[in-house]
C-alpha positions as CSV (number, residue, x, y, z in Angstrom):
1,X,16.2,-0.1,18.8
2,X,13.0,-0.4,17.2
3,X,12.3,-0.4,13.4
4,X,8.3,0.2,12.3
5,X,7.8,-0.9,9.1
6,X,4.8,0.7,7.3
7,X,4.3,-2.2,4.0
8,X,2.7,-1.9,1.0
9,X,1.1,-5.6,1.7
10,X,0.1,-7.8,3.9
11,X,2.5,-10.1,6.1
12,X,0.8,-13.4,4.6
13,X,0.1,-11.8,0.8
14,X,3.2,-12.7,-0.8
15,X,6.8,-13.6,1.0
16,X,8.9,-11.2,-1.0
17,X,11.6,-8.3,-0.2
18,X,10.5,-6.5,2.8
19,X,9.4,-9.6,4.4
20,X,12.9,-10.9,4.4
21,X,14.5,-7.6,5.4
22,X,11.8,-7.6,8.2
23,X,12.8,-11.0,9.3
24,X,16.7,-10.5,8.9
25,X,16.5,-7.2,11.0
26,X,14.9,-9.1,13.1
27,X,18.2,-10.5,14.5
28,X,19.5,-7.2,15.9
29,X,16.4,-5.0,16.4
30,X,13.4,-5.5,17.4
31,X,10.7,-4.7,14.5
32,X,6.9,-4.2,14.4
33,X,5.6,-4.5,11.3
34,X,1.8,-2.6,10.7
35,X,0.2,-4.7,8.6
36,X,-1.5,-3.0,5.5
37,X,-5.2,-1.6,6.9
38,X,-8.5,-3.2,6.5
39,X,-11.4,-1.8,7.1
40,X,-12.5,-2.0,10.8
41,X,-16.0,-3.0,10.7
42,X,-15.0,-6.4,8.6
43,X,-11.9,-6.5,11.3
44,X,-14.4,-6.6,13.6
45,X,-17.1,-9.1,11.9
46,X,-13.8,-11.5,12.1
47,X,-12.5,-11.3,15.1
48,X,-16.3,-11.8,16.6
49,X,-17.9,-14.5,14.2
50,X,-15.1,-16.0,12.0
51,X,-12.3,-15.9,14.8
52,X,-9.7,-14.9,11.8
53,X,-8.0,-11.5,13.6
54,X,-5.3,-11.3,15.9
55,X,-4.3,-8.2,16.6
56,X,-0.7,-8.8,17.5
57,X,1.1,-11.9,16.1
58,X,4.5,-13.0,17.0
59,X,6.6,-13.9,14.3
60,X,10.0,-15.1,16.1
61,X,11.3,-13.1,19.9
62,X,11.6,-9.9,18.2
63,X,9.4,-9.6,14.6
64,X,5.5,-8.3,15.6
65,X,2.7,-8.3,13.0
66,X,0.3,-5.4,14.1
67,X,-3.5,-5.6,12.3
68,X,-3.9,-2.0,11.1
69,X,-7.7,-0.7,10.3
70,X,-9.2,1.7,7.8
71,X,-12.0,4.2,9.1
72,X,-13.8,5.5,5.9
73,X,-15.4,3.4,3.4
74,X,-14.5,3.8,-0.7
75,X,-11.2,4.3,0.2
76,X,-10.4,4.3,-3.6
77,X,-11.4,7.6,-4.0
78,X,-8.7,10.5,-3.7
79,X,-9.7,12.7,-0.6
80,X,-11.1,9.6,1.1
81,X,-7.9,7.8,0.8
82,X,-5.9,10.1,1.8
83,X,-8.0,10.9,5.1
84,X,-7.3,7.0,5.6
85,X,-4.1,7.4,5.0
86,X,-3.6,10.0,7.5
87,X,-5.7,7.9,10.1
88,X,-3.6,5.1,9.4
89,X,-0.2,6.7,10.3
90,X,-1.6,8.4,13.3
91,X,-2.7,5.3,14.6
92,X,0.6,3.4,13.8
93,X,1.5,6.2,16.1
94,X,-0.4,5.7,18.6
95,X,0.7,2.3,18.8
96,X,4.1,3.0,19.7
97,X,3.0,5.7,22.3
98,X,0.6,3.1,24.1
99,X,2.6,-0.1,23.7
100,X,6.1,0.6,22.6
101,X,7.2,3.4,24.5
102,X,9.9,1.5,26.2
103,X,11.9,0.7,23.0
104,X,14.0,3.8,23.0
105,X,15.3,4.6,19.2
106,X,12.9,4.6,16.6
107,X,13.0,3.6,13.3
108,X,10.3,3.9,10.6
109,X,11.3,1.7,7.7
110,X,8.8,2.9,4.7
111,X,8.2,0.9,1.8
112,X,6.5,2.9,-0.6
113,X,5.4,6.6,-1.5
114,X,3.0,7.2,1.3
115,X,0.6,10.5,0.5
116,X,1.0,13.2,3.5
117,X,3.3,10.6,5.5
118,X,6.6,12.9,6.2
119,X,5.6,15.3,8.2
120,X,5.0,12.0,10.5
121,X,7.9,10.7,10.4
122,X,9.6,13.6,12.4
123,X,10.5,11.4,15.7
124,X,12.9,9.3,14.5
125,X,15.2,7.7,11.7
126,X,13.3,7.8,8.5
127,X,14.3,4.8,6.2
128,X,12.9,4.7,2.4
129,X,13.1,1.3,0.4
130,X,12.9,2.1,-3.1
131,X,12.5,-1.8,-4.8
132,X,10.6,-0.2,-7.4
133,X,9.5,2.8,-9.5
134,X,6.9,3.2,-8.3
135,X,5.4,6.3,-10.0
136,X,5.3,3.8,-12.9
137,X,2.4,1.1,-11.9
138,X,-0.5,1.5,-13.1
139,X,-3.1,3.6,-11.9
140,X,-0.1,5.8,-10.0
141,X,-0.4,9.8,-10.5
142,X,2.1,12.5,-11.1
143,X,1.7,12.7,-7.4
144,X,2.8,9.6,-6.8
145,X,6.4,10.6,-8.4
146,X,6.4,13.9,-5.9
147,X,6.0,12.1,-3.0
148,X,8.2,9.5,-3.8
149,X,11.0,12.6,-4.6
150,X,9.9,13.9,-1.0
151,X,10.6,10.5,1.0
152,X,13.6,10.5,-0.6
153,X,14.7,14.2,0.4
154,X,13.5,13.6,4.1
155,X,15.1,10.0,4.4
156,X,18.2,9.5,6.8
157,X,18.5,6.4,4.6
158,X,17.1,5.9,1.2
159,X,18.1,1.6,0.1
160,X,17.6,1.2,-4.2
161,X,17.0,-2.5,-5.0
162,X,18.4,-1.7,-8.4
163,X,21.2,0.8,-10.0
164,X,18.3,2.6,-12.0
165,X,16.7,3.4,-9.0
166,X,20.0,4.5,-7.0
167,X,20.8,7.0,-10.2
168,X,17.3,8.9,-9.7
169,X,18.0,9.0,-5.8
170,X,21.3,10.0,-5.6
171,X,20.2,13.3,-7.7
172,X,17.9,13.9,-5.2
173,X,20.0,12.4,-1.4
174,X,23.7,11.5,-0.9
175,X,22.4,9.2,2.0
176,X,21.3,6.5,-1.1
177,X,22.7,2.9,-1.4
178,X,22.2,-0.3,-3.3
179,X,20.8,-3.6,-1.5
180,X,19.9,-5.8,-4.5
181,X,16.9,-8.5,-4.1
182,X,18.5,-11.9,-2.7
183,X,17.9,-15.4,-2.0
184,X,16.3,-16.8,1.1
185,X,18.9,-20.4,0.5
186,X,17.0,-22.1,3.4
187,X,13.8,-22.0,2.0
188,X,14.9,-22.8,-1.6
189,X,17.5,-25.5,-1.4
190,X,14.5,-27.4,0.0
191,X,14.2,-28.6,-4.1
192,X,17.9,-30.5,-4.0
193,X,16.0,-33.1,-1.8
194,X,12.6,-33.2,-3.6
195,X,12.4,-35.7,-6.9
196,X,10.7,-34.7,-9.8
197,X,7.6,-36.0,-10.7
198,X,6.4,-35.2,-14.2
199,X,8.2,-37.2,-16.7
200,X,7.5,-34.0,-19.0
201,X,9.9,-31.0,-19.7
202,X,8.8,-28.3,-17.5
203,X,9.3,-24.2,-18.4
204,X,8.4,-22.3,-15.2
205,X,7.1,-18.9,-14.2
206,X,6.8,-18.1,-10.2
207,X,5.3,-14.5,-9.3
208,X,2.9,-12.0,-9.6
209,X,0.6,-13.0,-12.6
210,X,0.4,-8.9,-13.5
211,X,0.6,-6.4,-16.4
212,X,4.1,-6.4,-16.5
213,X,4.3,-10.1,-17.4
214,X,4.3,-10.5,-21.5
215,X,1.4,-12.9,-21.8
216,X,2.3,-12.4,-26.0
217,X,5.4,-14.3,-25.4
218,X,4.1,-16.9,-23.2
219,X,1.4,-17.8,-25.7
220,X,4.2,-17.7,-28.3
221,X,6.5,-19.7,-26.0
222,X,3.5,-22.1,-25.1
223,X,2.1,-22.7,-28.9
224,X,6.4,-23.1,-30.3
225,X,6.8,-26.4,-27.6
226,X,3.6,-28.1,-27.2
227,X,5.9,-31.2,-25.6
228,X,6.9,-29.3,-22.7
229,X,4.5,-27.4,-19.9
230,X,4.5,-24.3,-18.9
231,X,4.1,-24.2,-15.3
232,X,2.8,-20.7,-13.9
233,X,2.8,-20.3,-10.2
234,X,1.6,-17.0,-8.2
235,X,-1.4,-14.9,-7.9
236,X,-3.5,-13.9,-10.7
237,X,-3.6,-9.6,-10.6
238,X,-3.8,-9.4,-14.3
239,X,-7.5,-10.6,-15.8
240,X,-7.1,-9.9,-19.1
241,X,-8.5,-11.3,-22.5
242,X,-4.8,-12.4,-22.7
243,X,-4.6,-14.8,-19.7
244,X,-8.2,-16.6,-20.5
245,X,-6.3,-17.5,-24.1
246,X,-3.4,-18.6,-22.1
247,X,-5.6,-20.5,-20.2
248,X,-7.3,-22.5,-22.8
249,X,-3.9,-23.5,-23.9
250,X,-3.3,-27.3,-23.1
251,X,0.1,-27.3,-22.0
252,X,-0.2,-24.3,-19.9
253,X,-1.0,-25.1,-16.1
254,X,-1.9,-21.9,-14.0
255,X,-1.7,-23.2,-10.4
256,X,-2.6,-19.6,-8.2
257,X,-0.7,-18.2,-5.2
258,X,1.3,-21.0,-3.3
259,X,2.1,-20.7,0.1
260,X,6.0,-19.7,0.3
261,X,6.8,-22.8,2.6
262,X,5.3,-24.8,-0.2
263,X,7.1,-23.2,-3.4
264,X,10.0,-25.7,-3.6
265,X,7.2,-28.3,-3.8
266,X,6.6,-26.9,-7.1
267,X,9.8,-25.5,-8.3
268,X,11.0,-28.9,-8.1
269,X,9.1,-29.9,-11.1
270,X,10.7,-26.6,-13.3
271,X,13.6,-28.1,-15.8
272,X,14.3,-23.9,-15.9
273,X,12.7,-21.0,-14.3
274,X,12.0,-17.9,-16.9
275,X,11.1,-14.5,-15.9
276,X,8.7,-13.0,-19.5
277,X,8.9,-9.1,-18.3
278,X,7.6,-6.8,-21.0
279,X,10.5,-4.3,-21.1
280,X,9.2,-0.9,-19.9
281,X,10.1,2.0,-17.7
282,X,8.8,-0.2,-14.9
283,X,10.9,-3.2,-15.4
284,X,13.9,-1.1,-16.9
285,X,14.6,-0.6,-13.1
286,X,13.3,-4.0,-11.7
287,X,16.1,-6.5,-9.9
288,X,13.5,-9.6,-10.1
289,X,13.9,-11.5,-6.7
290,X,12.7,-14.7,-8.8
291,X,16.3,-14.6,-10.5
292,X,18.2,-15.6,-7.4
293,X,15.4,-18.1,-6.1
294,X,15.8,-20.0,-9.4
295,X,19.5,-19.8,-9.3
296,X,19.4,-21.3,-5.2
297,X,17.1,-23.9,-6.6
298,X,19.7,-25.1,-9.5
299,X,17.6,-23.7,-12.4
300,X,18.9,-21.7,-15.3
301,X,17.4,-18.7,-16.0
302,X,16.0,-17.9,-19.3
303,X,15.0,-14.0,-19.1
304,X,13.9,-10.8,-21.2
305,X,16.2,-8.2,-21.9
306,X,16.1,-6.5,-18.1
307,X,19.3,-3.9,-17.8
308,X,19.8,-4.9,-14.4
309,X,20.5,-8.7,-15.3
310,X,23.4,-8.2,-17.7
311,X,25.7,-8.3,-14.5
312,X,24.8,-12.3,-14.7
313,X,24.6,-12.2,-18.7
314,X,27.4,-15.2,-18.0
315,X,25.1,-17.3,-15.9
316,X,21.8,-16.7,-17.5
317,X,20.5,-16.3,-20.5
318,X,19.2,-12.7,-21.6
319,X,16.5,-12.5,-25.1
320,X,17.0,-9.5,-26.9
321,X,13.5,-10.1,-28.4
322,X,10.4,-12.8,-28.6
323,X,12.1,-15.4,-31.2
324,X,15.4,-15.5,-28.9
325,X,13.6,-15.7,-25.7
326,X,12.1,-18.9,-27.2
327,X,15.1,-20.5,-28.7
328,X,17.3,-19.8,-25.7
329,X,14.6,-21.6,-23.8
330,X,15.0,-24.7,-25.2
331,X,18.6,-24.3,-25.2
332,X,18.6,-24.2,-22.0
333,X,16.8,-27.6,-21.1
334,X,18.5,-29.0,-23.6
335,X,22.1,-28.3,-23.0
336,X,21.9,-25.6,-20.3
337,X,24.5,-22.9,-20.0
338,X,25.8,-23.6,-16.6
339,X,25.6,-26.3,-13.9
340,X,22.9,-26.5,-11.5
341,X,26.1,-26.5,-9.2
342,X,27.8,-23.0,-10.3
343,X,24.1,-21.1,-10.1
344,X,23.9,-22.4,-6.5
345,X,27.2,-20.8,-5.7
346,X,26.5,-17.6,-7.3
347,X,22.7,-17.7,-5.5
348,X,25.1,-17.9,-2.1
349,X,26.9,-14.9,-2.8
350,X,23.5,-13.1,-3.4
351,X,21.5,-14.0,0.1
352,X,19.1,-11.8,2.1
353,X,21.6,-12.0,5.2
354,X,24.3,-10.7,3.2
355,X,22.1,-7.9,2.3
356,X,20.6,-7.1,5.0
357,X,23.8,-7.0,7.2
358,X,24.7,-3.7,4.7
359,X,21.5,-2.1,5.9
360,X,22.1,-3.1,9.3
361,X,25.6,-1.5,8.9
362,X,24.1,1.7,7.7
363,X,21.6,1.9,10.1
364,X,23.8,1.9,12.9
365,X,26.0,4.8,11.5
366,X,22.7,6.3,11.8
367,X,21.6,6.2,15.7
């Protein structure tokens, strides 16, 4: 069987959920993942003067990266976007008329509320990953939430990352099931054999530096322990008033997007790993993937009040508001809750190859 996925990012932007699904299907199917579009005529300026694009890249024997193109310029605006859209998914299938024919069963895995995409999705299994509402980023329409309902309705197979998210689909297709986040243990144990450098305390943050995070707090967090660092590792989405204060803050150390290979590299210097999510309808549904990386790493976890974390309220620690989040945070480097030891074991129960063997399972009750 074949499994196309059709991302909402990059293969090389940032190594999170449906990479690891992509690679952990992998193993049993082979998968061809269409990288998010650019726009041809820089495709093209590459490939001929900068020698950057590769069309097809080969991940492992059975995981292809496919570069994807754009045809219409200003694709930001609505009716020009959605023509894109449209060219996009026609020529993802035209890829697997011309080079995947062979294959036999088709899969398309989506991974987020395509505009227009189901009525192209009519020759084979249609898979919808749900890791996030969606209909709640910013800049999303009332449109957004419609054609999220409609993937859902259509899908053979609709995977929540979170219980929020399985409530609203299961009013909407019985064919719904969990498959929390995880943690990719190869990757992070890597930080059991790396020694810390910095003889300073260290309070980390790795992710998407975005709207969602609560810059308030990290100020707050930042200005209440001027002894320890703050550490904050991952892109910067969010260019706000807020993050240039944070940045003139002298015990706050903003170090960009890492390389996921090189993550443990950095982790290793975090005494505990916090995740500083406003609480919104947004996050109200979020299972953060960061959780389980800090927990296979040996970090306790000092996080906001996210419902979906109270099923570890006995390993972590959950802040009901700013002043908590703050306390508990030097509680935890100071006399942490639990061993480096117990959060490794629970980060083993909570791997990508545990979950994606479920959706493997459910895949093949499918075809």
């Amino acid at each position: 069987m074949r499994i196309v996925f059709v991302p909402s990012m990059k293969w090389t932007y940032l190594h999170q959920r449906h990479q690891q699904i992509a690679i952990q299907l992998s193993r049993r199917f082979t998968v061809l993942w269409m990288d998010k579009p650019s726009f041809y005529l820089k495709a093209l300026f590459e490939a001929l003067f900068k020698r950057k694009t590769r069309f097809i890249h080969r991940v492992n024997c059975n995981l292809y990266v496919l570069k994807t193109f754009t045809f219409l310029p200003f694709s930001r605006f609505g009716m020009i976007k959605k023509i894109n859209e449209i060219l996009w998914l026609m020529l993802i299938n035209l890829y697997m008329l011309l080079f995947f024919r062979k294959y036999g069963t088709l899969g398309y895995f989506v991974c987020f509320p395509l505009q227009l995409s189901t009525p192209l999705f009519k020759r084979g299994l249609l898979i919808y990953d749900r890791c996030d509402r969606f209909y709640e980023f910013k800049g999303a329409t009332e449109k957004t939430k419609i054609e999220d309902i409609k993937l859902i309705e259509k899908a053979s197979l609709v995977i929540n990352s979170s219980e929020a998210l399985l409530k609203e689909a299961k009013k909407h297709n019985e064919n719904s099931i969990l498959v929390r986040n995880g943690a990719d243990l190869a990757n992070f144990q890597k930080v059991h054999n790396l020694k810390k450098e910095s003889n300073r305390k260290v309070i980390g943050y790795m992710g998407a530096v975005a709207y969602w995070v609560d810059f308030n707090l990290l100020k707050k967090l930042a200005e209440s322990y001027p002894e320890y660092q703050i550490h904050i590792i991952g892109p910067l989405i969010e260019r706000s008033g807020s993050i240039e204060v944070l940045q003139k803050i002298r015990n706050v150390k903003f170090f960009g997007k890492v390389p996921y290979k090189e993550l443990p590299t950095k982790l290793k210097e975090f005494d505990i790993g916090i995740i500083p999510f406003k609480i919104n309808k947004l996050t109200k549904a979020v299972d953060p993937v960061k959780v389980y990386e800090y927990m296979a790493a040996g970090k306790n976890v000092v996080s906001t009040d996210l419902p979906e974390l109270y099923r570890l309220k006995n390993y972590i620690y959950i802040a009901e508001n700013h002043e908590q989040f703050i306390k508990f945070c030097k509680e935890a480097i100071e006399k942490p809750k639990v061993t480096p030891e117990v959060l490794i074991k629970i980060a083993k129960k909570n791997t990508w190859v545990k979950r994606v063997t479920h959706i493997e399972n459910e895949i093949l009750k499918r075809i």
